[in-house]
Structures are given as C-alpha cells and as structure tokens.
LUMNU-532500 format. One record per residue (C-alpha): residue in three letters; x, y, z. Coordinates in steps of 0.02 Angstrom, whole numbers, plus 32768, in hexadecimal, padded with zeros to 4 digits. Layout:
N
alaXYZ...
This chain:
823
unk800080008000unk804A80AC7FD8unk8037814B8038unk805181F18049unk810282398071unk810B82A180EEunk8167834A80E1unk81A783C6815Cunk8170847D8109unk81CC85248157unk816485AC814Cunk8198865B814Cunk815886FF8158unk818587B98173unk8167883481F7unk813F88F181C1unk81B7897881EDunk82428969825Cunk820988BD8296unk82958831828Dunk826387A08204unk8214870A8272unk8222864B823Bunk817C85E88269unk818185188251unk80D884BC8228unk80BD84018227unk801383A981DCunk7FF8830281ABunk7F9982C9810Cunk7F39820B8112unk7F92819E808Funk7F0B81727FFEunk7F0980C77F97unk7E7380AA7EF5unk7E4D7FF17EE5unk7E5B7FBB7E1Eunk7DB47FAB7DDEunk7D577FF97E72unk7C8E7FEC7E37unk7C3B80977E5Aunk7BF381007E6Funk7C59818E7E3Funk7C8D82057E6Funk7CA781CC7F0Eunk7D1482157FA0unk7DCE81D97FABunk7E0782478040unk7E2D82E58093unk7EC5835D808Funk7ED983BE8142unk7F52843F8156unk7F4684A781F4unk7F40856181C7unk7F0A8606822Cunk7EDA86458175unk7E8B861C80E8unk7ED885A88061unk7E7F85667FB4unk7EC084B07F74unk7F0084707ED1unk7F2E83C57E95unk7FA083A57DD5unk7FE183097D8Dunk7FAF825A7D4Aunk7F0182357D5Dunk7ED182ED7D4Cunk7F15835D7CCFunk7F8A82C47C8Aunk7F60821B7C47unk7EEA81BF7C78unk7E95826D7C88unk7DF8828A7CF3unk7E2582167D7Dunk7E45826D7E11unk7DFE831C7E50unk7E2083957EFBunk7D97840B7F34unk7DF584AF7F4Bunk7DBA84F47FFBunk7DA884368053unk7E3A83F28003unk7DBA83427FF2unk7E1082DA7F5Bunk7D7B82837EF6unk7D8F81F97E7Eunk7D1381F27DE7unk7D3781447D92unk7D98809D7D98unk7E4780817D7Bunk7EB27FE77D34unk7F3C7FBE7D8Eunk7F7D7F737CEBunk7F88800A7C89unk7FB880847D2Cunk7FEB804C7DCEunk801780E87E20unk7FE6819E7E1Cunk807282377E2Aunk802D82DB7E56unk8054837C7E95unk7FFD83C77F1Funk7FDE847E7F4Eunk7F9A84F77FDAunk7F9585BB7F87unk7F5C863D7FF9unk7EE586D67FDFunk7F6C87367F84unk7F9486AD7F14unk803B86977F57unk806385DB7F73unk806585A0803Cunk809E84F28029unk80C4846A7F90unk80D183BB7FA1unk80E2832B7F30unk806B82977F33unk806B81E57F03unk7FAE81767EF7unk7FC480D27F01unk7F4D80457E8Cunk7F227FCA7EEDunk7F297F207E76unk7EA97E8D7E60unk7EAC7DF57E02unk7E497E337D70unk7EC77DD27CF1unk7ED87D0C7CC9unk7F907CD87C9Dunk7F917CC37BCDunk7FEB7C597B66unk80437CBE7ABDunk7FEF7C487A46unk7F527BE37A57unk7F957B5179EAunk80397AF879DCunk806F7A86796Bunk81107A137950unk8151797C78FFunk81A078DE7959unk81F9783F7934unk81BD77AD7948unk825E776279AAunk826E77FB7A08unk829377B77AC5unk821577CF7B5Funk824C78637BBFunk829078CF7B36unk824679837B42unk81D879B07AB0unk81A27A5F7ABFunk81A07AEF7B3Eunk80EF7B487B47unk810A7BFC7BBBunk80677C5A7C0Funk80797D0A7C3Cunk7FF57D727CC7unk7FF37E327CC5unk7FC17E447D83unk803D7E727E10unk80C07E1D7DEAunk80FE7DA57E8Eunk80457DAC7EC3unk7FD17D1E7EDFunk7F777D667E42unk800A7D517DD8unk803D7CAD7E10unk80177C187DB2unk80307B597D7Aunk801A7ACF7CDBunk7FBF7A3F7CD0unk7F7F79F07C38unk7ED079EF7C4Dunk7EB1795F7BB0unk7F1A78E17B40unk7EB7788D7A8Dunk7EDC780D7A61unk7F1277C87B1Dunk7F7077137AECunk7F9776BD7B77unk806076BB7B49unk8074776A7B3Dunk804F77E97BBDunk809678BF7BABunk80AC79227C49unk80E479DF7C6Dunk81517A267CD8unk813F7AC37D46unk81C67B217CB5unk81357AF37C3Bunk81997A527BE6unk813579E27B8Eunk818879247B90unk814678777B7Aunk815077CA7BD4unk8146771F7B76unk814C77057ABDunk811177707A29unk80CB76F9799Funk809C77467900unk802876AF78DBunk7FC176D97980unk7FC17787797Aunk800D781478EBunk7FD0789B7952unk7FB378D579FAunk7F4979787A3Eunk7F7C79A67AD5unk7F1F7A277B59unk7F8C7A7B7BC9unk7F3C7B0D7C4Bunk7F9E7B957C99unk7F277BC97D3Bunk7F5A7C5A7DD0unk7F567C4F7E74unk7ED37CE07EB6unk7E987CEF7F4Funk7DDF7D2A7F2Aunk7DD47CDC7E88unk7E4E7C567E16unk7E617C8A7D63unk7EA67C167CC5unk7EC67C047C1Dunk7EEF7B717BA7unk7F517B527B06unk7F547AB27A7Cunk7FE97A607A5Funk7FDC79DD79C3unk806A795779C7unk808D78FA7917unk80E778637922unk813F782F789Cunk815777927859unk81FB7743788Dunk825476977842unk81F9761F78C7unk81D0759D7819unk8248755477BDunk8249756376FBunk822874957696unk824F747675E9unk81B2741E75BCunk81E2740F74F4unk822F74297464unk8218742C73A3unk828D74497313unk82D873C57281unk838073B67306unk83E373C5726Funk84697449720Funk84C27444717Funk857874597190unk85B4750D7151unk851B754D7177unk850075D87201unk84667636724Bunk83ED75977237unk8382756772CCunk839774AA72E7unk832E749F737Aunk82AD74F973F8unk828874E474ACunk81E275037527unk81E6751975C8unk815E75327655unk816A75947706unk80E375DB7780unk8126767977ADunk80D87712774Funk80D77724769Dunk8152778D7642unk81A977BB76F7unk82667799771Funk82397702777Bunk81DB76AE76F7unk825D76D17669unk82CA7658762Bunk838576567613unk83DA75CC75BEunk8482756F75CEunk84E874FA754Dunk855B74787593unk85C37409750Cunk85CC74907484unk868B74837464unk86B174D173CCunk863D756473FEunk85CB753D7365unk8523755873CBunk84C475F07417unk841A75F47478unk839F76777496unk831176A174F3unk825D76C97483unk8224775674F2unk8162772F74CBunk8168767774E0unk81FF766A7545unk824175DB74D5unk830075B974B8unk832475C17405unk83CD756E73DBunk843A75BA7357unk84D6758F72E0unk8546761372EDunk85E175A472BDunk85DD75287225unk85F374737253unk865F73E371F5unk8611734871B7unk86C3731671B5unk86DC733A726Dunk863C72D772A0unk858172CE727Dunk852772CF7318unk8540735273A8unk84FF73397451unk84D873E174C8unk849F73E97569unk8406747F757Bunk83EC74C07628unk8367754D7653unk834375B676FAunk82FB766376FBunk835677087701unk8331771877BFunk838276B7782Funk82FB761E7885unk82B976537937unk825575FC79A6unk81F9763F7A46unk818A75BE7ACFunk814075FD7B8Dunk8180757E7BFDunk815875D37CA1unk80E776697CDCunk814F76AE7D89unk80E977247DE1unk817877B17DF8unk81FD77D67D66unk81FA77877CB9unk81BA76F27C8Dunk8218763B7C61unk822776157BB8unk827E75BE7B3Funk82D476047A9Aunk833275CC7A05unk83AD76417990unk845676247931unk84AD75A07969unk842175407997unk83B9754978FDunk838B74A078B0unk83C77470780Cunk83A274BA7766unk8341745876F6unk83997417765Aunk838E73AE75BAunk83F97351753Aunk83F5736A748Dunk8427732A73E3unk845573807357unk848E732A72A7unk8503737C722Cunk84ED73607173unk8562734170E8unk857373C17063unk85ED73C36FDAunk869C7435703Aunk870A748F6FB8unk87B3745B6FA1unk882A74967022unk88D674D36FF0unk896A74847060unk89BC753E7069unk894275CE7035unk89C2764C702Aunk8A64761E6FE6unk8B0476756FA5unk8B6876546F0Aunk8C1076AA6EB1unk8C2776BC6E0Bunk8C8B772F6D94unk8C5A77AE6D20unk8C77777F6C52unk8C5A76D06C86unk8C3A76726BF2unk8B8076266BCEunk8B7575836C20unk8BCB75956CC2unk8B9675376D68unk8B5475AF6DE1unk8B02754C6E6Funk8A9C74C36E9Cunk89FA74E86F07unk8995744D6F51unk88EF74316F86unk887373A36FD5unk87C473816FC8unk87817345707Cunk86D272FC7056unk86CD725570A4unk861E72307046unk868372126FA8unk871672206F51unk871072C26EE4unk877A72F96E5Cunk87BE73A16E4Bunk883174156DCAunk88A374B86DE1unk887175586D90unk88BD75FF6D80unk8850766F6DEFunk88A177246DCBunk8937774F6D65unk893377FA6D45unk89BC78096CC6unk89AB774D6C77unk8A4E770F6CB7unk8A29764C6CE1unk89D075BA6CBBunk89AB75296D48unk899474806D1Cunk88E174476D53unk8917739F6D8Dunk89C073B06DE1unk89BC745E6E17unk8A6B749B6DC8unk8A6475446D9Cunk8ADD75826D0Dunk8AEB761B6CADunk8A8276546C19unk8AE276F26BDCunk8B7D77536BF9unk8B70779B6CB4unk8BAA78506CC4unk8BBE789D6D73unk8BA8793E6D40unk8AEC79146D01unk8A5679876D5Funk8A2B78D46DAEunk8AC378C66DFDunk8ABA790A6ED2unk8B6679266F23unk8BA878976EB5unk8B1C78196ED5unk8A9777CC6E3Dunk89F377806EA9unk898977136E52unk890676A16E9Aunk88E875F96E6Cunk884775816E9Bunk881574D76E8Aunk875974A76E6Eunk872774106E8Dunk869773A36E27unk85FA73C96E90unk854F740A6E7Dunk856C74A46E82unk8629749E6E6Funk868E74E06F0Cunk8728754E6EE9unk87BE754D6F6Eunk883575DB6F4Dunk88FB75D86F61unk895776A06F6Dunk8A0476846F14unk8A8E77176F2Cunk8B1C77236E95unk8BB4777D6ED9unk8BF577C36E2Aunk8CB477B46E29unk8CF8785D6DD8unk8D46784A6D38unk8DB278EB6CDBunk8D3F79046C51unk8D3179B96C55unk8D917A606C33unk8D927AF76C7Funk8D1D7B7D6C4Bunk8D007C366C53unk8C8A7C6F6CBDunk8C537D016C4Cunk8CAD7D246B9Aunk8CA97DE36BA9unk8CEA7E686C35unk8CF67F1D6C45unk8D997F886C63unk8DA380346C90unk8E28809D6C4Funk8EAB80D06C96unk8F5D812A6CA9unk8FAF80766D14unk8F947FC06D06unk8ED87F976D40unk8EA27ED26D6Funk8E0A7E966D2Eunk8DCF7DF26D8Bunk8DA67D4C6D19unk8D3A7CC16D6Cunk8D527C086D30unk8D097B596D4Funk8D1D7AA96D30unk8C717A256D45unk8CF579BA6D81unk8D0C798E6E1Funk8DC079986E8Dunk8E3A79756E67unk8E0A797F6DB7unk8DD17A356DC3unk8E137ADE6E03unk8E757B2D6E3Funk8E9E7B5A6D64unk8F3C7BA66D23unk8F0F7C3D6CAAunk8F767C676C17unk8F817CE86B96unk8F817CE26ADFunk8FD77D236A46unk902F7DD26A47unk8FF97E296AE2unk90AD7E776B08unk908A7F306B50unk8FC67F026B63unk8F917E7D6BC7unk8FC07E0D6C46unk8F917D966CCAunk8FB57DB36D86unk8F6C7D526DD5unk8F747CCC6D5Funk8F4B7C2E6DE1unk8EB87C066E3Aunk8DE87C086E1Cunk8DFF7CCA6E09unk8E8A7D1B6D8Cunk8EB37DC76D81unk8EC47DF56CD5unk8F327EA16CC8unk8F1D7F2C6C49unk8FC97F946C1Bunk8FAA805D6BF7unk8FD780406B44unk8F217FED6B15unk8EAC80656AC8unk8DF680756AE3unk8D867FF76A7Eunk8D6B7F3F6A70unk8DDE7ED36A98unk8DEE7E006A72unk8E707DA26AE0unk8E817CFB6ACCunk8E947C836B65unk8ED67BE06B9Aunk8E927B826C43unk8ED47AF76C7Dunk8E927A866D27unk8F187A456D9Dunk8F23799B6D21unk8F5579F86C8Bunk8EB279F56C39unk8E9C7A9F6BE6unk8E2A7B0E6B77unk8E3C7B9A6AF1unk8DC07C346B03unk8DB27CD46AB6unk8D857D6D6B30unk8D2C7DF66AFDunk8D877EA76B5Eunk8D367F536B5Funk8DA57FD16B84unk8D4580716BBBunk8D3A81066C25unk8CF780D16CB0unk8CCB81776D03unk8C4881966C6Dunk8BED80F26C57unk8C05804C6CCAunk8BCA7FEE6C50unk8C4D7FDD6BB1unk8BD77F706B52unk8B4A7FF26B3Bunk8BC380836B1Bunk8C1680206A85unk8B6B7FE96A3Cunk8B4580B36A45unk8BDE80EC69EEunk8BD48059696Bunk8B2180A0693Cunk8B6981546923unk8BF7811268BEunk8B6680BD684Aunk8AFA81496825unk8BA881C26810unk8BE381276782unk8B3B81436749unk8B3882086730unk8BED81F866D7unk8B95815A6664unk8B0781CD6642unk8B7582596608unk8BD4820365A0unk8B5E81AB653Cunk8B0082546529unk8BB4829E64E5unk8BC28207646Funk8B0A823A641Dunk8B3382EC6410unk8BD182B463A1unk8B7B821D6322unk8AFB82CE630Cunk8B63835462E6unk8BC682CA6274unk8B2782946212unk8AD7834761F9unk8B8C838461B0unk8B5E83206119unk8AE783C360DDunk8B1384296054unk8AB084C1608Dunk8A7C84E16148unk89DB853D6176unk89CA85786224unk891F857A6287unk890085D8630Bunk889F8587639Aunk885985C26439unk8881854064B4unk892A8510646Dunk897D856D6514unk895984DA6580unk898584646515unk8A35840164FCunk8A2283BE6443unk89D7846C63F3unk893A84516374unk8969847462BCunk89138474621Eunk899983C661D7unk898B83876128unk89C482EF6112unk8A6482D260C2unk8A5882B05FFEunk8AB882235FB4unk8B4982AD5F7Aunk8B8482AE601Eunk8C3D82C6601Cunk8CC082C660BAunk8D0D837D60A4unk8DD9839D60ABunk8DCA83E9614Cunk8D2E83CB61C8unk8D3F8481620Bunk8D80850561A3unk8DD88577620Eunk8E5B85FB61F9unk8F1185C36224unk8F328685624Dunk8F3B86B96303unk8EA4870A6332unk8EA787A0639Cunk8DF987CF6404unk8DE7888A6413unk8D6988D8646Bunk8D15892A63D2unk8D1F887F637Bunk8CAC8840640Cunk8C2D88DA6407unk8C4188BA6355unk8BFD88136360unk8B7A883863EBunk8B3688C26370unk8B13883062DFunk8ADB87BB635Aunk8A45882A638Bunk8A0E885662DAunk8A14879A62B9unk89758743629Dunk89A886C1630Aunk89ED871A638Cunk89CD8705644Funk89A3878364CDunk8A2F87FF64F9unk8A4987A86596unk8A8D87076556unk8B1D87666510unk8B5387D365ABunk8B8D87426617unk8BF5870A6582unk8C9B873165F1unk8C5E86C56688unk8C2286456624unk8CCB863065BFunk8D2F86416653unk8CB585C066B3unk8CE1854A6611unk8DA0856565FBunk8DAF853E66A7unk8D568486669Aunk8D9A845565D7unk8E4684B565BBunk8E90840F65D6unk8E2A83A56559unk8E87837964B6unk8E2282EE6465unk8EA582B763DBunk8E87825C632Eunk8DD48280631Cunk8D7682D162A5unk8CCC834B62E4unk8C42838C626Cunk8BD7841462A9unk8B19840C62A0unk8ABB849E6248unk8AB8850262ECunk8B5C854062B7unk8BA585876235unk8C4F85CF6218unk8C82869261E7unk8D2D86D161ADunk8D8286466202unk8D8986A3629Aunk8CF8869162F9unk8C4185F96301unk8B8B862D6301unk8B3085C26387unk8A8785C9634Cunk8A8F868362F9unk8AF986C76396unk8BA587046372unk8C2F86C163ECunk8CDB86E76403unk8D6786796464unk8DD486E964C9unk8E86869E64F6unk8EBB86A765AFunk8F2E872865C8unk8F0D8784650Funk8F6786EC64C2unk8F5486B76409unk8F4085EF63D2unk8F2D85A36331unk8E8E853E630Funk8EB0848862CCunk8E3183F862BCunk8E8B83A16349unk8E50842F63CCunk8D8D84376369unk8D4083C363DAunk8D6C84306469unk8D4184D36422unk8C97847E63E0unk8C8E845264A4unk8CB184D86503unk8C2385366482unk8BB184C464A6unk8BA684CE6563unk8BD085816560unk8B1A859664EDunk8AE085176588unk8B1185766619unk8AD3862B65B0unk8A2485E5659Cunk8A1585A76652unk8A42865866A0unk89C386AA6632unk8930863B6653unk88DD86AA66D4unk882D865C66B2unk885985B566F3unk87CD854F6756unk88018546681Funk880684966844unk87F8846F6902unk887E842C6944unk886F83586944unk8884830C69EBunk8912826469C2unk892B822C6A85unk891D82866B29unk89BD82C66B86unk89CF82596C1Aunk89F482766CBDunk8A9082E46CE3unk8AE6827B6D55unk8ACC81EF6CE0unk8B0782576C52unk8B8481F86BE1unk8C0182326B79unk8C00820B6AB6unk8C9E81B76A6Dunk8CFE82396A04unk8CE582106951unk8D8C81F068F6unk8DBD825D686Eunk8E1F821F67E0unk8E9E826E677Eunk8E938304670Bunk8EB082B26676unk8E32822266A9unk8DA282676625unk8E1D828D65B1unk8E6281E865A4unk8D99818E65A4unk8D8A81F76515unk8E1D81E664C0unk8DD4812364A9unk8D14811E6490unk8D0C80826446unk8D2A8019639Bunk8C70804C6369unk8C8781046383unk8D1C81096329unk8CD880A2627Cunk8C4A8121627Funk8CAF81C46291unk8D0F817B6213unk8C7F81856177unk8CA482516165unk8D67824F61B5unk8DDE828B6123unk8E72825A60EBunk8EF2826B616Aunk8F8D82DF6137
C-alpha cells in the first residue's frame, strides 16, 4: 500500500517596519490514499481529505496524472476543503500509480506550501495467465526415446507480478488418442515429454490440452492452449523381396540393358524413409552390374554398366540384399513404474536383425567379338627412298569366339599418303611407293597408318591395329633461298643485307649452309657472313642504283649444294623503303619517254617521204588556209606528180655566195611579206629573233649527211638567198654576224629549223585558243610519304644526230627515187 510522504514545510513571513524578520515552523499530517483497480461506483465518490492547519485562509489545487495528464479526468480536489474525489475506475494494468503535485495558495495568490504526491492502485486479479499461441504443432520420430523433451509451451499473467494473482501452474487437462503405451506429461518450466513408446501404426498424431491456471485468492483464473504431436513413421518393419521378373539374361558387349527387376513389400508408410528401399550387390566382381531404386514402386532395377565375356563365363551369380534408407527400430512397454520413466525394451544399430536378401542368375550370351590385335599400337623404322617392296612390320591379331572357329583377313585402315600394302593373311606390311620424310604426312619424322582385321561374321567386326613409321632421314635435298629478291639502300660504306636459307632435310643433312658468290663481283659484292642459316651479303660503294642479279651457291654441311640467281635493288632508302615499287615507277616513265622520242621520229620520217614526193611538181600553187597555224603538215592545194617527173641537179638551189643579213634587207622582206596574199598576221613575224635564237640553240649541232631533201609547195626559193614558208619571207641570221655557204648537205637542217620556227610563230599568235581545264592524272600524296622520281638519264649530244644519220634500209631506197647524181 502506498502513502503519502510526509514533508516538513518552513514558513516565513515579514514583520512591517523596524520589526526583526521572525521564522515560524508548522507540522500537519495528510492520510495516505490507495484506489482499488476496478472499484464499481458510483462515482464520483470521496477518496479523502487534505488538512493543513492555518490561522488564514488557503484555496487548494491538485496537477498531474489522472487529472490534467493521461488517463485524464480521474482524480479531482475541491479547492476550499481540500476533499480529493474520484470519478471512475482505474486499471492497474495500464497505471499503477498516480504522481501529482499538490498545492495550498493563499488569498494573495502567493503559494504557502507545495508538496509532491504519489496514489497508489491497488491491484486485483482481473487477468488469467495466457499462452502466446493457442495452437502448437510439431513433428516426431517414431524411435524417438521416452523422456526426450518435445516442446516448451510458456504462459504469461499481466497482474502484480510475485502476487498470488500472477502465480500459476501446467497441467494437461486432455490427451486423444490415449494408447495405453504412451503417456505425455509437463513440467512446472512448461516441458512437454513422453513415457513409453510412440508407434506410428497406433497413433500418427496426438492433441494434447495443456492449462496454465493462477493462484487467486478470491477467484482462480486459466487459460489453455493445443499442442498437436505428429509422429512419424520410423523403420520398426523390415523391407522383403517378394519377386522378381526380367529374361535374367545380357548379351556380352552390351551396356545399359535391364536383365532383371525386384519387388519388395514393408509396412511402414508409403513413400517415407522407412518404407524405401536401398539395394546391395554381393559377387559382382568385375563391377559389370548396378542397381537402383524405382521411386514409385520401390523396385530394384538391375543394370549393365560393364560388358560381359562369353569367353570369360556364361552364367553370373549375385547376391541382392534390400533394407530401407532408415535404419530398423523397434520400441515394446515392458513395465509401467509409478515414479520416473517407464521399462522398456528397444532395438537400434547393432542389434538390428538381418537384411533380407536373394540370389540371382544371370546368363551371358555369345555374340560374334572382333578380332583383337596382340599389340594395338606398335612402332616400326624405316628409311626414306626405300625402294617399293620393302618389309616394314608384321602386326598380329586373334579372333576369341569360342562358338566357332572364324576366319579373318588384314586390311589397310588409313594410309594417308599410299605408302604400304598388308598382306590379308599373314599380316606383313611392305611398302607400296617411294617414302619421303619430308611429305605433309610425315609428324616429327613419324608416318601412322592404321591397320584392321575383320573377321567373317554377320555383320563383320573390324579390330584396328595404330602402326608408327619412324622415317630415317635421307640427303635428298638442297638448300634453298628463302626469298629470291632483297632490297639495299644506298650508301657511301659497305652495308649487309641478310639472306635466309633452308634445307627440308633433316640434321645432319641440313644447315648450318655455306654461301658463296658468283662470277665477277670484285669491288661489288661480297659475303660476310658467309656460314650459318643467316648470311650477310655485303654491298661495296662502287654499285650504282638499279637492279642487280647475283648469282649464289649454297651448300649443307654434306656438300650438297645449289645454284640461285638473286634479284638486288639498290635504292635510296630515305625516299622509298620499298625498292621494288620505286623501280616499277621509274621503268613506266622510261616507257612513255621511249615512246614520245618513237612518236617524234616517225612523225619526222613522214614529213621527209612528203616534202620528197610533192618536189616532183613542175609548177607549185600556194593556198592559203585558215587553220593551217595549228597544224604540223600545212594544207596545200598538191597536184599530183605527172609521169615527166625528173630528179633535178641540185634538190635546193641555193646561192654558194655568203649572205650578209642587214637590217633593211629584213624590213625589206617584212614589207613583201605583208602585201603577200598569203601572208600571216604581223605578229608571226615580230618574234622572228626569239624564235630563231630558240631554234639555233636546239639544232646548231645537227648535220644529217648524204641525204637528199625536197621541199613541199609551202616553200619556194628567191634569189638564192632567202625561203618563203607559206608566202612569209624569212631570213637566217648567223650568230655573231657570221656568213656560211649553203650546200645540200646542211638543207635538211635549214628545212628544219624553218619548219619549227613557222611552228613555234603560229603557237605564240594563237590568242583565240579554247581553255582546256586542267586534267587531273593522280593525286599528290601525302608529304611525308612523298617520293622522289629517279633522274632521267640524258644521252649524249650527238645521240639524235647519230639515230638520224641511220633511219633505216627503207628510208634510204625511197629518198633515193629523186637523189642526183653524186659529184
């Protein structure tokens, strides 16, 4: 029971002017209060009374739970009695104590004492102890033993705690079924146990009643909870093999056939661990047998996962065992004591009885075997070039049937490159063609072929023999480049180029080779190294750009040797890397250069057979046209030659004077020319100078000799001193003001230099010309992969003089028709 505390208040006051300060000490005593949980009414009814003993008047006030803080509305205090009042019940559950503050105010407000206060609830047993669940359920073996602890229920009661009304025990109020053999029982921490024997036959489940009840002292409450208790089957029957069906028989070299199947029968529960069967094989030696449980019928199905061997017997005898996955159990009451567990009796492990078991039969049945090869893999030696014929090897095989005697022959299985033959009775192997070890076939020197024997049956049965040829090596090869063509850079020293050879032979028939240079290669070329799988093959500074042919000689380390020719491109290395492209470049310009000088020859050859066929005219008429400027062969009006066509004394007739140019001469001339009627613009003739110089400067070296030139009717010659060119006046002024005489050995060049000075005058006049746009032939590559063009070589001087001096046995029998008489 609580109470009120009691406090010791000072109380103080003041006396008025010079009065000194007095200290007055009051006791009182407040009754200590206690509200009973769930107190019936009627409220509001009186709790008690506050007395404080005062010679003044004080006013009352009560704060705190129960009146202005949860639960709310509780508690009250009437101000001027200080009587507390309580207006409804309380649960000592949810509150089981009130805190308040307490205070006495006097007339002015000011506070004359404050006190803190503490209600007690008085508790009753309004609450039954409760269990967390209302049903439990678990799962127990069978051949669980008596006494084990199966499951803990726990009750819980939410009055006073270590009260009579909190206080309470188990007992299980009801057991279904109740067999006689089995009887559960709960201890005080709620444990729920057994005594006897749980049989899964007799019972698979169990509802237990268990009751949880206070101890009160008006009244008792309780509560109860279910507890269900599955037993589960346990081993307590032993699996029988009741049958079997299945032929009992295999053929041999067969595997995954089912021979035989077994049945069994047990009590225990269907589909449980207990009633599932697990077979054993006793007598299988060779491992040839397997057995398996059917999971729906719980048969054993035996299995050949091994062939078997007429040969090695044709009955086999096995031993079949069966139990179940779990192991047997047995349980039996034997006594019922009245205290502590009862006396029974129990079997598990060691003592289990005996499996049940059966023996069985199975026959093997002859099929026809394959021959079998007395060495399946065997090696042989023989040596390349052998001739066709030799013995290679013998290979040997049996035929094991025992249900008769069967015949069998040899056959080449795989020969890749067709070297052998085998006998088909004896078995000797000897060689078809030539072997070669260097053949594709060949693997680090060994030839494998396979060989079989099949025998006579139905089907016929192939046995199969691996034969390895070690190839003996055999010099039968030279060395050999490994490329015919390398690039060297130019250079102002001796530069190595590396050359790469190889032999198909084998050591010590092969490398390393000794290189050798040869012909005349003094000052050039030379080996260093010269032994070894790699030669260094040394240009001298002498050897000129272009390609190159070297001739080689390798030898291996026997002596055996080869001749090659080696292809060098000597190049500057800093403009191309690659010789081979550069030279196939420059060879194309040097064709299309031939080409242009081809072209203008033949095109000089024309102009000559013309000017010597239109000579043959007695009288020359000249046409004017006006779009001969462009053109290299001018148009003119030509009559063909009449059949009095006579070869004149002289094929120019020119003045053997000296000829001096003057200036008035020229303007002379140039004042003719215009009043011509075939004259040409005035601009023609004012580059005259340039144009002559331009010509002297390319043909004052040509002196064709010993031929004979007619002009064509586009000139004409006046007072031996000067030619017309189509109606145009020119004059040939001597370098330096010199004076030469005109012969017909110097014509040809004077009819020449005419010619492509009239050329070159009708080009710079043509100011009309169409504007072609300029033709795209290849696009400039990148700069850093600019290369350089090979400079084009420039022959002598004289080089066109001397092609011309000789244009052939047919150009000569024509010029001849109008040459005169020599003198």
């Amino acid at each position: 029971m609580l109470c009120f505390f009691f406090l010791l208040v000072f109380y103080s006051s003041s006396a008025t002017c010079s009065e000194l300060l007095s200290r007055h000490r009051r006791n009182w005593i407040i009754d200590s209060f206690t509200i009973e949980e769930g107190h019936p009414g009627p409220f509001p009814y009186e709790l008690g009374k506050i007395n404080l003993e005062r010679d003044y008047q004080i006013h009352f006030e009560l704060f705190g739970e129960g009146i202005n803080e949860e639960p709310i509305g509780v508690l009250s205090i009437h101000k001027e009695s200080g009587t507390v009042f309580v207006h409804r019940a309380v649960d000592y559950e949810e509150k089981n104590m009130f805190q308040l503050k307490f205070q006495a105010i006097k007339t002015d407000f000011s506070i004359d004492t404050k006190i803190g206060v503490e209600i007690s609830i008085l508790d009753i047993n309004d609450n039954p102890p409760r269990f967390p669940v209302d049903l439990f359920e678990i799962s127990v073996d069978e051949k669980t033993p008596q006494g084990s602890p199966l499951l803990t229920v726990v009750a819980y009661d939410r009055d006073q705690r270590g009260t009579p009304n909190s206080t309470f025990h188990y007992k299980i109020k009801s057991v279904a079924p109740n067999p006689p053999d089995t009887k559960f029982t709960i201890a005080e921490s709620g444990s729920i146990s057994f005594k006897g024997c749980l049989d899964h036959e007799v019972a698979e489940m169990f509802t237990v009643v268990v009751e949880a009840k206070d101890h009160g002292d008006v009244v008792s409450l309780s509560s109860s909870t279910t507890v269900v208790i599955y037993v589960q089957d346990g081993n307590n029957h032993l699996p029988t093999i009741s049958g079997q069906t299945g032929s009992g028989k295999v053929k041999e070299g067969e595997t995954g056939t089912s021979p035989l199947r077994l049945h069994v029968s047990d009590k225990d529960t269907p589909n449980s661990r207990a009633w599932r069967a697990k077979y054993t094989i006793q007598g299988d030696e060779g491992e040839h047998f397997n057995i398996k449980t059917d999971p729906d019928t719980n048969d054993g199905i035996l299995t050949v996962i091994k062939p078997l061997d007429f040969e090695g017997g044709a009955q086999v005898e096995l031993t079949i065992s069966v139990e179940n996955e779990t192991p047997y159990s047995s349980c039996k009451v034997r006594e019922k004591t009245p205290r502590g567990l009862w006396k029974v009796d129990s079997s598990e492990g060691d003592d289990d009885p005996p499996s049940h078991s059966v023996k069985v039969v199975i026959e093997v049945e002859d099929i026809n075997d394959p021959p079998l090869f007395s060495e399946t893999v065997k090696e042989a030696v023989l040596k390349e070039n052998a001739p066709i014929g030799t013995w290679v090897e013998k290979v040997t095989a049996v035929d094991h049937d025992s249900s008769q005697a069967r015949s069998f022959v040899y056959k080449v299985g795989n020969d890749p490159a067709g070297w052998v033959t085998v006998d088909p009775h004896t078995g000797d192997i000897t060689t078809s063609e030539t072997p070669d070890r260097e053949s594709p076939h060949v693997v680090n020197g060994v030839y494998t072929i396979l060989v079989h024997a099949v025998d006579e049956g139905k089907p016929p049965l192939t046995g199969t023999a691996t034969l390895n040829i070690h190839v003996i090596d055999q010099n039968d090869n030279v060395p050999h480049l490994t490329v015919d063509y390398v690039d060297v850079c130019v250079s102002d020293g001796p530069i190595t180029t590396n050359i790469t050879a190889f032999d198909l032979d084998d050591s010590p028939f092969g490398g390393p080779f000794t290189f050798e240079l040869l012909g005349d290669v003094n000052r050039k070329w030379k080996m260093d190294p010269s032994y070894g799988y790699i030669a260094g093959l040394v240009k001298e500074p002498d050897v000129l750009t272009g390609l190159h042919t070297i001739y080689l000689k390798i030898s291996d380390m026997q002596g055996m040797f080869g001749s090659y020719k080696l292809s060098v491109t000597v190049c500057d290395c800093s403009v191309t890397s690659n010789c081979r492209n550069r030279a196939a470049t420059t060879t194309g310009a040097s064709g299309a250069i031939g080409g242009v000088v081809f072209a203008s020859l033949f095109l000089l050859l024309v102009l000559l057979l013309m000017a010597i066929v239109i000579t043959c005219k007695k009288q020359f008429t000249t046409i004017e046209t006006s779009n001969s400027s462009g053109e290299t062969l001018l148009v003119s009006n030509i009559e063909a030659p009449g059949t009095d066509c006579q070869v004149p004394n002289s094929v120019l007739a020119l003045s053997t004077d000296k000829m001096h140019y003057r200036s008035s001469q020229r303007e002379s001339l140039h004042d003719r020319k215009r009043h011509s009627s075939n004259s040409k613009t005035e601009g023609n003739d004012g580059n005259y100078v340039r144009e002559q110089n331009s010509i002297r400067k390319h043909f004052t070296d040509y002196r064709p000799e010993n031929v004979s030139h007619q002009f064509n009717d586009d000139w004409i010659q006046t007072n031996g001193n000067s030619l017309i060119a189509n109606g145009n006046y020119r004059n040939h002024q001597i370098d330096d003001k010199r004076t030469m005489k005109w012969n017909s050995s110097s014509a040809m060049d004077r009819t020449l230099r005419a010619l492509l000075h009239k050329k070159l005058s009708h080009r710079e006049t043509e100011k009309d010309l169409p504007e072609y746009p300029p033709h795209l032939y290849a696009d400039e590559r990148d700069s850093d992969n600019f290369s350089e063009l090979d400079r084009i070589s420039i022959h002598d001087e004289d080089s066109i003089e001397n092609a011309l001096k000789d244009l052939g046995p047919k150009f000569k029998k024509l010029a001849s028709i109008c040459k005169p008489p020599h003198t």
